[in-house]
matplotlib code that plots the C-alpha trace (Angstrom):
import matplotlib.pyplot as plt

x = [-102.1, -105.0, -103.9, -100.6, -102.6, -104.6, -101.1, -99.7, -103.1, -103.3, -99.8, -100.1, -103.3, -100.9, -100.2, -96.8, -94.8, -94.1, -91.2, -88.6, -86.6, -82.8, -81.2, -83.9, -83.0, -79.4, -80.0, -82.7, -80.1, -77.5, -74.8, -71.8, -73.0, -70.4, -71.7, -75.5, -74.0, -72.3, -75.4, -77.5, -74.8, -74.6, -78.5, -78.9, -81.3, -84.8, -86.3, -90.1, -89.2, -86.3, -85.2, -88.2, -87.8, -90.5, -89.1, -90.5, -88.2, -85.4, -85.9, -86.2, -83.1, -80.7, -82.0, -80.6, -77.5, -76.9, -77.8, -75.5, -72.4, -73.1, -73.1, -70.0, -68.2, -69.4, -67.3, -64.3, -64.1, -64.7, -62.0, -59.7, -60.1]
y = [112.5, 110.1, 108.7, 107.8, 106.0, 104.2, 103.4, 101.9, 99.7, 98.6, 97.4, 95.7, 93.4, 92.8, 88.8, 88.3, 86.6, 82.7, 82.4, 84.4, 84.2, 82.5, 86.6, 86.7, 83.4, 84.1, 87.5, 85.8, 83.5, 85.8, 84.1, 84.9, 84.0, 81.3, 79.8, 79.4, 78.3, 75.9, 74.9, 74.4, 71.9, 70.1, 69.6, 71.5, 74.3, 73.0, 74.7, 74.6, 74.9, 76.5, 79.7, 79.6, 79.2, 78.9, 80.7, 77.8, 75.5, 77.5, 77.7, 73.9, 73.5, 75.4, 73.3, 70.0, 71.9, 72.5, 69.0, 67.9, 70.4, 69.2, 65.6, 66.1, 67.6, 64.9, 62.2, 64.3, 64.6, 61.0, 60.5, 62.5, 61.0]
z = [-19.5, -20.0, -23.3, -21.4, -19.1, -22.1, -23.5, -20.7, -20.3, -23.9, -23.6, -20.3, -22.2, -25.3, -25.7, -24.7, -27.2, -27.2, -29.6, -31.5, -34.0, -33.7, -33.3, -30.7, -28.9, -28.8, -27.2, -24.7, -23.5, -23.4, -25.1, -28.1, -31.6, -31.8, -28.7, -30.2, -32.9, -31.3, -28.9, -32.3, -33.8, -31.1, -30.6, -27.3, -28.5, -29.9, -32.9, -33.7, -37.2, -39.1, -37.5, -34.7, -31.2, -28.4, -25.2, -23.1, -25.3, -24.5, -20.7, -20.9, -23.3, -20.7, -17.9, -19.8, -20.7, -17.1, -15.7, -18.5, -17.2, -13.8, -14.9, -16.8, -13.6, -11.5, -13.4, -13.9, -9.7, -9.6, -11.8, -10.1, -6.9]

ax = plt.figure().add_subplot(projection="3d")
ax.plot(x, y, z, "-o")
ax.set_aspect("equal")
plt.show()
């Protein structure tokens, strides 16, 4: 019963991880493989080098995705008034 205890505390003081791989990233924002793909060609996802993401990159990348969606629909409604 006590070593479950020590468990759970030695994993509660574990560093969290910063970064992940691109399987890891894809999963994190919880999107098809085609669609990362497609974010990565298109320069929306930032890579700290090859095949390495940081999760604070990715939270910041989704953000500009989303002002850029909302930008987008903003001058189609314009347009169709």
């Amino acid at each position: 019963m006590n070593n479950d205890k020590d468990d759970k505390q030695i994993r509660d003081n574990l560093p969290q991880p910063i970064g992940t791989d691109a399987l890891g990233a894809r999963r994190y924002l919880g999107c098809s493989e085609s669609t990362f793909k497609d974010l990565r060609r298109r320069g929306y996802l930032s890579e700290l080098r090859k095949n390495w993401f940081l999760f604070s990159d990715l939270n910041l990348d989704v953000k500009r995705l989303r002002l850029d969606e909302d930008e987008h629909l903003r001058q189609v409604r314009g347009e169709l008034k």
